[in-house]
C-alpha positions in Angstrom: 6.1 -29.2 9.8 3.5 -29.3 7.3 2.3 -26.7 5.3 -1.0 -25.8 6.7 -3.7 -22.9 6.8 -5.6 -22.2 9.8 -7.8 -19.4 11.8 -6.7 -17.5 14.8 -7.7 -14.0 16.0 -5.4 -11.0 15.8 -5.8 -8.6 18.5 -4.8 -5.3 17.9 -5.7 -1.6 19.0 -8.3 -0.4 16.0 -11.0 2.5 15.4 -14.2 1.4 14.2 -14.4 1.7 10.5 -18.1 3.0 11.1 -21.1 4.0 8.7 -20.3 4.7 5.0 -20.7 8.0 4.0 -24.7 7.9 2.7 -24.4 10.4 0.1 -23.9 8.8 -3.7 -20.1 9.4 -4.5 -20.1 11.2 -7.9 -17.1 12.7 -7.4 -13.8 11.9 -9.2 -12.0 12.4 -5.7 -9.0 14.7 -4.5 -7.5 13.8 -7.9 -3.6 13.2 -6.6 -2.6 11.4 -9.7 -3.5 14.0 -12.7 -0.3 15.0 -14.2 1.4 17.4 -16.5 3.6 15.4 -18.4 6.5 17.7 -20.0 6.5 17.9 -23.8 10.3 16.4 -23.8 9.4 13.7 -21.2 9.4 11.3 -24.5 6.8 8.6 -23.4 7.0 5.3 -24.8 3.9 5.2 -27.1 2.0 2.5 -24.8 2.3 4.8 -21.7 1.0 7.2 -23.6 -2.1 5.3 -24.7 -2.2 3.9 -21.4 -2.0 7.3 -19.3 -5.6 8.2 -20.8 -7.3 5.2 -20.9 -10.6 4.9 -19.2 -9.3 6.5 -15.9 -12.6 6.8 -13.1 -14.9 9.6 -13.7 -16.3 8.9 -10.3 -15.9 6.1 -7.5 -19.6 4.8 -7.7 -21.0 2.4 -7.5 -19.3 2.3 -4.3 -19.5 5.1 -1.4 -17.3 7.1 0.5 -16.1 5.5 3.8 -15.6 8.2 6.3 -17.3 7.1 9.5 -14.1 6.5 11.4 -12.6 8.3 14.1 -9.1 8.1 16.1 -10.1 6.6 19.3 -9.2 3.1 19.3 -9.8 0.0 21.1 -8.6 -3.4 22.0 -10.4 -5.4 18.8 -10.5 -9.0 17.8 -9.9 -9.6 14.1 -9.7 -12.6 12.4 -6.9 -13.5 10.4 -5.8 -16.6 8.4 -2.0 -17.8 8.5 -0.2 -19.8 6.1 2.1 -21.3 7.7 5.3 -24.0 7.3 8.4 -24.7 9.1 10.2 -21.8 7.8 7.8 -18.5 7.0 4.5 -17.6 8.9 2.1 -15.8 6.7 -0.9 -14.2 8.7 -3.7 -12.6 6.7 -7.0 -10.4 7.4 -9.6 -11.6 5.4 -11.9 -8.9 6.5 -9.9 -6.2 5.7 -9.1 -6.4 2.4 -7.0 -9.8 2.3 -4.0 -7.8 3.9 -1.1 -10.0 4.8 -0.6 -8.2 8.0 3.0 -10.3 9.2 5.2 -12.4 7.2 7.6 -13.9 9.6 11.2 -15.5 8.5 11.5 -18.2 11.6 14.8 -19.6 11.2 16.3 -15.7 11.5 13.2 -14.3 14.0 12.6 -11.4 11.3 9.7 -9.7 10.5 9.8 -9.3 7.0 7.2 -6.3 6.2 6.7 -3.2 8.1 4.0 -5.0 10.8 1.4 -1.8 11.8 0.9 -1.9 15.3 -2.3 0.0 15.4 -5.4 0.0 12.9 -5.7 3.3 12.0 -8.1 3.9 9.2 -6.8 7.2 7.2 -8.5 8.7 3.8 -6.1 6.9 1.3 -8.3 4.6 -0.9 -10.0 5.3 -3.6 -13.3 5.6 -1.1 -11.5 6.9 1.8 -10.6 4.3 4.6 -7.3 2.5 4.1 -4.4 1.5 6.7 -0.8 1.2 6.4 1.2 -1.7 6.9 1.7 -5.5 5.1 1.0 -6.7 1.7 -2.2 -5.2 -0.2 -4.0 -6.2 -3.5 -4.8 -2.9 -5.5 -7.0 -3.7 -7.9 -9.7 -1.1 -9.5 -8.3 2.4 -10.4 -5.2 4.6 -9.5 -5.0 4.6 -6.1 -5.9 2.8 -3.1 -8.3 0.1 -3.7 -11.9 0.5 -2.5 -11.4 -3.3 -1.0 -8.9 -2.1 1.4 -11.2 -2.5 4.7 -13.8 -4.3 2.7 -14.4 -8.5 3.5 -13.0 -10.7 0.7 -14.1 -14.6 0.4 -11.8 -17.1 1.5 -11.1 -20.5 1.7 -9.0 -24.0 1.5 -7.7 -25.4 -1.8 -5.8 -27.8 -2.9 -2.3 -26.3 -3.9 -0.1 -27.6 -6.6 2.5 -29.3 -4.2 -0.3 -31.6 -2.7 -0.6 -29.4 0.3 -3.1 -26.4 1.0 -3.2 -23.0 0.1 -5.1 -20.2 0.9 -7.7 -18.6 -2.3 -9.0 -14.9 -1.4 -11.5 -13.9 -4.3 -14.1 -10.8 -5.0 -16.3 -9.1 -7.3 -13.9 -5.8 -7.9 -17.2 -3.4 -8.4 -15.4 -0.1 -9.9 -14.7 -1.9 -13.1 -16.6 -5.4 -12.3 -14.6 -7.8 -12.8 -13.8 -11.1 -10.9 -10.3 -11.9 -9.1 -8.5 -13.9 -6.7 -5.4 -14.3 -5.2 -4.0 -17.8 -3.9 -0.7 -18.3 -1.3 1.0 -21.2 -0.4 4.2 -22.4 0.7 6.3 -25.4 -0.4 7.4 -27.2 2.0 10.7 -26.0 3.2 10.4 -23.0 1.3 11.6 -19.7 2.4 9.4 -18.1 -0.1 5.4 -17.4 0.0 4.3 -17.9 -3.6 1.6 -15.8 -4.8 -1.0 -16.5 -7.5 -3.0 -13.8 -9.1 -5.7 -13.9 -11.4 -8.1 -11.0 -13.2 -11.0 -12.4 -15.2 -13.4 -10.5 -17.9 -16.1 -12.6 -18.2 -17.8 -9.4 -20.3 -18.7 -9.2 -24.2 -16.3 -5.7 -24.1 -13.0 -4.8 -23.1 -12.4 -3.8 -19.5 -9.5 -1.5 -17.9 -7.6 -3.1 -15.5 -5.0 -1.5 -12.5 -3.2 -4.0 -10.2 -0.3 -3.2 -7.7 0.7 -5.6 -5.2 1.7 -2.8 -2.3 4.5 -3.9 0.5 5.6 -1.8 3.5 8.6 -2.5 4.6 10.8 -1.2 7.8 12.5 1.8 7.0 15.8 3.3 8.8 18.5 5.0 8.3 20.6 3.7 5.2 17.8 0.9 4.3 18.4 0.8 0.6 15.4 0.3 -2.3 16.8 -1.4 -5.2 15.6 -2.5 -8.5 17.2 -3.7 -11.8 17.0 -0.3 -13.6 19.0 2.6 -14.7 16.0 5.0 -14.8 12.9 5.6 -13.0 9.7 7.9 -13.8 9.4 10.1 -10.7 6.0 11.3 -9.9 6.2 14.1 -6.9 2.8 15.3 -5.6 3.6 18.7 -8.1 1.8 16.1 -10.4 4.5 15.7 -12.8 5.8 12.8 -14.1 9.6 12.7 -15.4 12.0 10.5 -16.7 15.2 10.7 -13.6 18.7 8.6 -13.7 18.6 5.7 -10.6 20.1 6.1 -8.0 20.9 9.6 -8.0 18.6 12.8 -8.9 18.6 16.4 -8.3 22.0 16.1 -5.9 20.7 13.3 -3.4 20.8 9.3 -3.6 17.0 8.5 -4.4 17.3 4.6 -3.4 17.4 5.8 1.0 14.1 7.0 1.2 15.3 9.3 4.4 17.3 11.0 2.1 14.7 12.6 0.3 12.5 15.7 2.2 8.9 15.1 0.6 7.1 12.1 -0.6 7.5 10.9 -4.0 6.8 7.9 -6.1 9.7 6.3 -8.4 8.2 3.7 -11.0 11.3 2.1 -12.1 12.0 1.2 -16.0 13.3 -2.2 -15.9 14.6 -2.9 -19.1 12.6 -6.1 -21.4 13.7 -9.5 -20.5 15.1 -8.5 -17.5 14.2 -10.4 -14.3 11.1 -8.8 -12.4 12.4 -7.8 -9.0 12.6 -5.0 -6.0 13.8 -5.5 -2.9 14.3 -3.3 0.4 17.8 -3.9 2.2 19.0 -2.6 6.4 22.8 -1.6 6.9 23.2 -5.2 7.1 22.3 -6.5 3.7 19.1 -8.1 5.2 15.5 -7.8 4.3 12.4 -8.7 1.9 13.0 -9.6 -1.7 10.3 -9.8 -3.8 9.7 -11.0 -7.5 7.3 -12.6 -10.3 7.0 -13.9 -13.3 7.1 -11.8 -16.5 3.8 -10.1 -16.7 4.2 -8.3 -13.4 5.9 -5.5 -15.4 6.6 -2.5 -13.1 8.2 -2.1 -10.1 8.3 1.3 -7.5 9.3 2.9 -4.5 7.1 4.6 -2.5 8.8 7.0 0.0 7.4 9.4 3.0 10.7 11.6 2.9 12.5 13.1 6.2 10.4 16.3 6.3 7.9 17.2 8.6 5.4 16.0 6.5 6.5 12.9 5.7 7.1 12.2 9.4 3.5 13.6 10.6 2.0 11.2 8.2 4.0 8.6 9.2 3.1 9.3 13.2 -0.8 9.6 11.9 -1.1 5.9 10.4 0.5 4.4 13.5 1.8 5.1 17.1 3.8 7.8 17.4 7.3 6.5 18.9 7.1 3.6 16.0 9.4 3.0 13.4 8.4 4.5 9.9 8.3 2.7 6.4 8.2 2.9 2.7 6.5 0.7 -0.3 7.9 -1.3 -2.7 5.4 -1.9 -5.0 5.1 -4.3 -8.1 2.3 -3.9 -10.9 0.9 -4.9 -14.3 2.0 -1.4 -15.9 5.3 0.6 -15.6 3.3 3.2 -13.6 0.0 3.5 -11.6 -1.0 5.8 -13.4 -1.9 3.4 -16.0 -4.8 1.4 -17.2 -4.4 -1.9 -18.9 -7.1 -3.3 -21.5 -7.8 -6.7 -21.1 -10.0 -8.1 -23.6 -13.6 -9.6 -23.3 -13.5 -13.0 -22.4 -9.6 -13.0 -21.6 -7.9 -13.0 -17.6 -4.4 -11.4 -16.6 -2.5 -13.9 -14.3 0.9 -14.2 -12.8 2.7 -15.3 -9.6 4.7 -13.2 -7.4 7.4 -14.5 -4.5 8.0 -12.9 -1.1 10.7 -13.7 0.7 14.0 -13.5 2.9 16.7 -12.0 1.5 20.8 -11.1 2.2 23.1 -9.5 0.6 27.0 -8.4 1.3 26.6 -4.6 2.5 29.4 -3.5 1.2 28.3 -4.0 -1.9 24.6 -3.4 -1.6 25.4 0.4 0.0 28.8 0.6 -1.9 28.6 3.6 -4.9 28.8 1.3 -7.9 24.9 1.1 -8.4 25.7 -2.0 -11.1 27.4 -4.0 -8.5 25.0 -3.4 -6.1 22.2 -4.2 -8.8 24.1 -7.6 -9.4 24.8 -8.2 -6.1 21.2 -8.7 -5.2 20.4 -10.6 -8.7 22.8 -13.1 -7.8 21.9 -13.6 -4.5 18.5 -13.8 -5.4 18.8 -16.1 -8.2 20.9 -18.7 -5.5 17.7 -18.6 -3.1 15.3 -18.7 -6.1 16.0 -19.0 -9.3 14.2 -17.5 -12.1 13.0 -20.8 -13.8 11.8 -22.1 -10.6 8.9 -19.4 -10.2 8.4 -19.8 -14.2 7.7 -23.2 -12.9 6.0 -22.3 -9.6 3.5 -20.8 -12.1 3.2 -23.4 -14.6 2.4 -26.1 -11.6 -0.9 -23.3 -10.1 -2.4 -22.6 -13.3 -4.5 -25.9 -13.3 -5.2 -25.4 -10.2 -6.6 -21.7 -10.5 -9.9 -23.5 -10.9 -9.8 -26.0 -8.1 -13.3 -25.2 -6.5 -12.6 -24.5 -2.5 -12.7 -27.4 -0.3 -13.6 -25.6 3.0 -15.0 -21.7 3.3 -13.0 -19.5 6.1 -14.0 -15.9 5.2 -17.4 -14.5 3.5 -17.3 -11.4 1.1 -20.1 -9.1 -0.2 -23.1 -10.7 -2.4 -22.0 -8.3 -5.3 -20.7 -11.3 -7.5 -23.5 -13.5 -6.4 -25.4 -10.7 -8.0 -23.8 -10.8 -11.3 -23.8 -14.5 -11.5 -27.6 -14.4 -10.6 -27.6 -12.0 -14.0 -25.6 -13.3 -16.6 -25.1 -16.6 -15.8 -21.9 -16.8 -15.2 -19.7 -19.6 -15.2 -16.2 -19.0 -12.7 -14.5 -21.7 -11.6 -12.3 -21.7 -8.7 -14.0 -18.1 -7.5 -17.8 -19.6 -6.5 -20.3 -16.5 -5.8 -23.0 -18.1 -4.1 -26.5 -17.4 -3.7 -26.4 -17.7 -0.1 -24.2 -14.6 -0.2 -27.2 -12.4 -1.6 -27.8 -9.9 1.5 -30.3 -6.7 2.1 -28.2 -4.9 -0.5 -28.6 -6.7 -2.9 -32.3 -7.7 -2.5 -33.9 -5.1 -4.2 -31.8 -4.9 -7.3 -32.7 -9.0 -7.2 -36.3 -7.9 -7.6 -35.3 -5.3 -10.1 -33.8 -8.8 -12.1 -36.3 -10.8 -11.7 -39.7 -8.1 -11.9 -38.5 -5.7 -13.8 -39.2 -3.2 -11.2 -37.1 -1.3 -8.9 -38.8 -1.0 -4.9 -38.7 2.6 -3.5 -36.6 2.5 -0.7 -37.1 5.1 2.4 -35.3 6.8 2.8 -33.7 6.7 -0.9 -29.8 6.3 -0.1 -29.1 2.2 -1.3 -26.5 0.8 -2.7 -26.0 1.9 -6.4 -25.3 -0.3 -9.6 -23.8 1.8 -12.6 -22.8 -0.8 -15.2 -24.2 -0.7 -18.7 -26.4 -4.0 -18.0 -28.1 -2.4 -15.0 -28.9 0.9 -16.2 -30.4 -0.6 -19.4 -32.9 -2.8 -16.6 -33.4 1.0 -14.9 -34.4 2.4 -18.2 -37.1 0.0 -19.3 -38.4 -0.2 -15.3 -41.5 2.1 -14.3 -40.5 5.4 -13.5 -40.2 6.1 -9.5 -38.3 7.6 -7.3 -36.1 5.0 -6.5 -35.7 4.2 -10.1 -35.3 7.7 -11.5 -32.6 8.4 -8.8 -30.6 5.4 -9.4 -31.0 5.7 -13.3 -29.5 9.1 -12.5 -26.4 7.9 -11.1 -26.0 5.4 -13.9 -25.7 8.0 -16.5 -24.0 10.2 -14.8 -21.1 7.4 -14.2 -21.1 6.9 -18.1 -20.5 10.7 -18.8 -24.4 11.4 -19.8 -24.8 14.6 -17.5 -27.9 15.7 -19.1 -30.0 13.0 -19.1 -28.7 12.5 -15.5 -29.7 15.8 -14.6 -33.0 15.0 -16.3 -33.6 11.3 -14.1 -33.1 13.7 -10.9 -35.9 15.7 -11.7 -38.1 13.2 -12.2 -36.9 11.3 -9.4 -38.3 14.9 -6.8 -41.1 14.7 -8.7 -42.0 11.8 -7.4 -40.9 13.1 -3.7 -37.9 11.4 -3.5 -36.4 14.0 -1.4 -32.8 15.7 -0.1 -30.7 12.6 -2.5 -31.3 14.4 -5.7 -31.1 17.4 -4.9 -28.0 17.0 -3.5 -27.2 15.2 -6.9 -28.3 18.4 -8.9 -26.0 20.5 -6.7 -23.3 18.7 -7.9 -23.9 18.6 -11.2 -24.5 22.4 -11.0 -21.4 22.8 -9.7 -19.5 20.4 -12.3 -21.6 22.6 -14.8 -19.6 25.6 -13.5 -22.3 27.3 -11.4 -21.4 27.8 -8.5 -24.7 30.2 -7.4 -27.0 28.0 -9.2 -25.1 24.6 -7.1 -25.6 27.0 -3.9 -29.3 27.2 -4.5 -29.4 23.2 -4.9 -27.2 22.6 -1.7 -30.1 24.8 0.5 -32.8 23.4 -1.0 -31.4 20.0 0.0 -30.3 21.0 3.6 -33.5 22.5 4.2 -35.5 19.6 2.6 -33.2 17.1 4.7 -33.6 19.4 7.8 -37.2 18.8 7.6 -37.2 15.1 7.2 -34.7 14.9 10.3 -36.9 16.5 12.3 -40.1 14.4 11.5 -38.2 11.9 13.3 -39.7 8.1 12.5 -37.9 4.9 12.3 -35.3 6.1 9.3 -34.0 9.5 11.5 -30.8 8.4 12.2 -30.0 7.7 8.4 -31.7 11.0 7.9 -29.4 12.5 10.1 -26.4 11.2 8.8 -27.6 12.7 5.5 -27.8 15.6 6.9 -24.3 16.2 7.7 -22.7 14.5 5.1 -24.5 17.2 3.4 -23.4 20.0 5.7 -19.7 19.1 5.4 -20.4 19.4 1.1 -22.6 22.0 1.2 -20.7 25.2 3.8 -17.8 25.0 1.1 -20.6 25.2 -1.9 -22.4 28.5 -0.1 -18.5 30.0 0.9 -17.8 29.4 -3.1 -21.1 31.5 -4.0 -21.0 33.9 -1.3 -23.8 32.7 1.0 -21.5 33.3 4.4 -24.5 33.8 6.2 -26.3 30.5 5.3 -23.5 28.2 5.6 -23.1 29.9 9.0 -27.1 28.9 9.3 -26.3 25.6 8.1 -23.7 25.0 10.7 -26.0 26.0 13.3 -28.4 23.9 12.9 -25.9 20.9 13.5 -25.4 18.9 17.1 -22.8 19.9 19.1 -21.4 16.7 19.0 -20.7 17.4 15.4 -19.5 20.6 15.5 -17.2 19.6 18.0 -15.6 17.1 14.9 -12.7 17.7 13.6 -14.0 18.6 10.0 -16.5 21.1 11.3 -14.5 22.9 13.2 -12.4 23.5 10.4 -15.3 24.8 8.2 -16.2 27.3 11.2 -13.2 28.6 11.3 -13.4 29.1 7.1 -16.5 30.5 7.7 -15.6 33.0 10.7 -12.7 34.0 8.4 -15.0 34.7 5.3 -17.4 36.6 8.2 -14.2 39.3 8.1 -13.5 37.5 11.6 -9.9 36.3 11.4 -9.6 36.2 15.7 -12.5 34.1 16.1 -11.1 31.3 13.2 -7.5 31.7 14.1 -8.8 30.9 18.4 -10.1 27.9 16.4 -6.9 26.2 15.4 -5.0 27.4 18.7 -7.6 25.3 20.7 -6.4 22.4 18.1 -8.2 20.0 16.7 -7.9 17.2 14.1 -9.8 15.8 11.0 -9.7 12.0 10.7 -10.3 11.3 7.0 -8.0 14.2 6.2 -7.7 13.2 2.6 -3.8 12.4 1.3 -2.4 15.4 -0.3 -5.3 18.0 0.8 -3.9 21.4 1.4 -6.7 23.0 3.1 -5.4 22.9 6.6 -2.3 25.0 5.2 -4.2 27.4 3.1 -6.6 28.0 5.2 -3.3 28.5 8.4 -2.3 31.3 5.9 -5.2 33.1 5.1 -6.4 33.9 8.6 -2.5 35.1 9.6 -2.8 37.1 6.0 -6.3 38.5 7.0 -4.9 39.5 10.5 -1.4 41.1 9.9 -3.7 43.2 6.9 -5.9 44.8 9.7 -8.8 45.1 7.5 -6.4 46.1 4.4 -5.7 45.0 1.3 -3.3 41.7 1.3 -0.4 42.6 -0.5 2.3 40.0 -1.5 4.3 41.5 1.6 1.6 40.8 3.8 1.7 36.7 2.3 5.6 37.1 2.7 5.1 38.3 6.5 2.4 35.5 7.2 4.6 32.7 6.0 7.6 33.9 8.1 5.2 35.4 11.6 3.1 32.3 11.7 4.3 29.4 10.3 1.9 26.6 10.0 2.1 24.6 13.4 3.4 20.7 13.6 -0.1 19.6 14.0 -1.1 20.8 10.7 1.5 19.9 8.8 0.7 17.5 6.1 1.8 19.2 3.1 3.4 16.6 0.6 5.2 19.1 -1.8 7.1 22.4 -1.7 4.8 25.0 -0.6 
């Protein structure tokens, strides 16, 4: 058949990604990757650099996207599928360009771990993110914030005379451009990616890719990669130098033989073919590769402990099988940050495909037989110097304009084009993409004036050119609270601090004083952040209950606030307002998940350990609990400390006692190190 690209729906059981989270995200985030690195880890000199180099002090301009539950529903998605007589690529444009299936037809196999569910879980950078496919990571460490966002799509030409499929963005954490085109020759076994990252900037940008592939794992699946050594980064945030395949007395490359999850960048030594590949008891599964600049290669694995399985069960259907990532990426690690200069793009290409190797020798013990087992196999089903070629052939074609539209993205880049005049061919941001969003910072372009909004909480723009427009606009409370956020992305706290009071001078309401909280609290002052937090819940209490045509946005603002602020006032020693605070919430939100963990903190800092610990016995479950947050566990062990004590003092006995009297139940359990 013919290679071809065409829509279809993908039906699948999914829970509504609902609102964003309204409050301004000025947060650096449950910060999983900051590491101690040993003083005889001997970095090469470019990780080094790289390790420190611009990492996010915050995720704005974006927001936190935490409106999901877990009840799902039957739900129609649409999806794209590349497709010729051998492989059937099927792709979600409107979540993030995942490739959801990549099916091998001659064999029948499903080549990636295929997610049977849409579960969104609090992985990416901005919280919602689901497991399962191919993903594009571009941004930050992490997740991207794009995960369950829309990307354009459409037709284009491909270098073989057929079609391919172009997904392209405005990436708005480091703003820069991207796309990503697939097609498959005809008769090809392999779907060939191209990637490209533009800087159309006057300054040097940092730039983070990782192409992220789950694939089935079982018992004695196999990860393996052309290296001898692998940086292993364990969520004890260290990151250490480790022999492949073997470490601390267990064979690293099964991912069920390890009990916690762990990350293994792999060093692949210069000049050496870029390649990783996951292999079943038979010698069969997905190989992937690319052409040079794709530097890094990794395994991502859950581990056998309970941990590692309870995750696993969260993202999907219990009774499913489990998986791990193999992951490929511009740097040797993610936790990395490439400079790309101003005016200069990143692009490679990047192969998916079927792969089979003799067992024996892929699960044998000599790891450099089983290392050139899967070379030479892979170089007989594609060699090196034809994807050298593959990516010669797309490069001219990286600018093809798009023949036909399938898929509509966000108005961010339509934005940025409408502001600098930018010229990006291939990757068109049209006008007619503009939406409500961006309409008032359109007006700011064009008037010089920022409109009030009420209530206040729009969508943000940080960058340089944005906040110099804030600064020379009239002051208002729109303007002052945005110009606010602005600074505060670029490390100006002060004069942050200082926008923010101007901005409640002007009445702008709960928004900055919630900001100020924060700021309080990254100041170190935790009683002067507690002050903030009540003056905002009171101040948002009040709007709430004037009721008009913005109350439910005022409501949501409300308990976003509630769920920061009851920490805050536990921190400073208000017990008796953050009970107050949780009072004056719905039942139907204090019957959440996340609230009825913060009762139960707050019942225990009442000196009521019955009344928190009756909480977790009645069960319950947080849906964006964030990846790695320990606060389930700690919080287990404080009430069952607090009750063997009987109103005395906690002695290390007592802690010994609690962890061996009441261990932390299954349904808690999402600890990813040693406790």
């Amino acid at each position: 058949m013919a290679t071809s690209v065409r829509r279809t729906t993908l039906t699948l059981p999914a829970a509504p990604l609902g609102p964003d989270n309204p409050l301004p995200a000025l947060r650096g985030g449950h910060d999983l990757h900051r590491i101690d690195v040993p003083e005889d880890a001997g970095l090469p000199a470019d990780m080094a650099r790289q390790l420190g180099y611009q990492p996010l002090r915050s995720i704005l301009p974006t927001r936190m996207r935490d409106g999901y539950g877990r009840d799902r529903r039957s739900t129609d998605l649409d999806a794209l599928v590349v497709e010729n007589d051998r492989l059937r690529a099927t792709v979600l444009p409107g979540l993030g360009g995942r490739v959801h299936s990549l099916h091998h037809k001659p064999t029948g196999r499903e080549l990636l771990y295929r997610n049977p569910v849409l579960q969104p879980a609090a992985f990416a950078l901005n919280g919602a993110w689901f497991s399962g496919g191919i993903e594009w990571n571009i941004g930050a460490t992490g997740h991207t914030t794009l995960s369950c966002a829309p990307l354009h799509a459409a037709r284009v030409p491909a270098p073989d005379g057929g079609e391919m499929l172009r997904l392209w963005e405005w990436e708005r954490l480091r703003d820069l451009p991207f796309q990503v085109d697939l097609w498959l020759p005809d008769g090809s076994d392999f779907l060939y990616v191209g990637v490209r990252i533009r800087n159309p900037h006057h300054h040097t940008a940092p730039v983070y890719w990782w192409s992220n592939i789950a694939v089935p794992e079982a018992e004695g699946s196999r990860v393996l990669a052309p290296a001898e050594e692998a940086w292993h980064f364990g969520y004890e945030r260290t990151l250490r130098r480790v022999p492949v395949p073997e470490y601390d007395g267990a064979d690293r490359t099964y991912p069920l033989r390890s009990e916690f999850p762990a990350d293994y960048f792999y060093d692949l030594p210069d000049g050496a073919r870029r390649w990783i590949t996951s292999l079943d008891t038979e010698g069969h599964g997905l190989v992937q590769t690319s052409t040079d600049t794709l530097r890094g290669r990794k395994l991502f694995l859950w581990g056998a402990g309970r941990a590692g399985r309870r995750w696993q069960r969260w993202l999907t259907e219990p009774g499913t099988g489990g998986y791990a990532e193999i992951q490929a990426g511009l740097a040797r690690t993610q936790l990395e940050h490439l400079p790309l200069d101003a005016g200069a793009e990143f692009s490679w290409l990047e192969a998916y495909g079927p792969l089979a190797a003799d067992p024996a020798t892929v699960h044998g013990t000599d790891w450099a037989a089983a290392r050139g087992e899967v070379a030479d196999r892979l170089e007989a089903a594609l060699p090196r110097a034809d994807v050298d070629a593959a990516y010669a052939a797309w490069l001219p074609y990286a600018d093809r304009e798009p023949k036909e539209s399938l898929a509509t993205g966000s108005g961010w880049g339509a934005l940025e084009v409408a502001r600098a005049g930018l010229d990006l061919p291939g990757t068109p941001f049209a006008a007619a993409t503009l939406g409500p969003e961006q309409e008032p910072w359109l007006t700011l372009l064009r008037t010089g004036t920022l409109p009030a909004e009420d209530p206040l909480p729009g969508a943000a723009l940080t960058a340089p050119a944005w906040r110099d427009l804030l600064e020379s606009a009239p002051s208002g409370p729109a303007t002052d609270y945005h110009l606010g956020l602005a600074q505060w992305q670029a490390g100006d706290r002060a004069q942050a601090v200082r926008s923010w009071e101007r901005a409640l001078a002007h009445g702008a309401g709960a928004l900055p004083l919630y900001c100020l909280a924060v700021a309080e609290s990254a100041a170190g002052e935790p009683a002067r952040a507690a002050d903030r937090y009540a003056e905002a819940g009171a101040a948002v209490a009040r709007a709430a209950a004037a009721g008009g045509p913005h109350a439910r946005v005022r409501h949501a603002v409300r308990t976003a606030l509630a769920r920061e602020a009851v920490p805050a006032l536990l921190a400073a020693g208000r017990t008796e307002a953050a009970d107050a605070l949780l009072a004056g919430l719905p039942r139907a939100e204090l019957d959440r998940g996340c609230f009825r963990l913060l009762t139960a903190r707050v019942r225990l800092a009442q000196g009521r350990p019955a009344a928190a610990r009756e909480i977790f016995d009645a069960g319950f479950e947080i849906a964006d609990l964030r990846e790695g947050d320990e606060t389930l566990g700690d919080t287990w062990y404080a009430i069952a400390e607090r009750l063997l004590a009987d109103g005395g003092p906690v002695t290390d006995t007592i802690r010994t006692r609690a962890r061996t009297e009441h261990p932390l139940p299954e349904r808690y359990e999402y600890r990813m190190r040693p406790a």
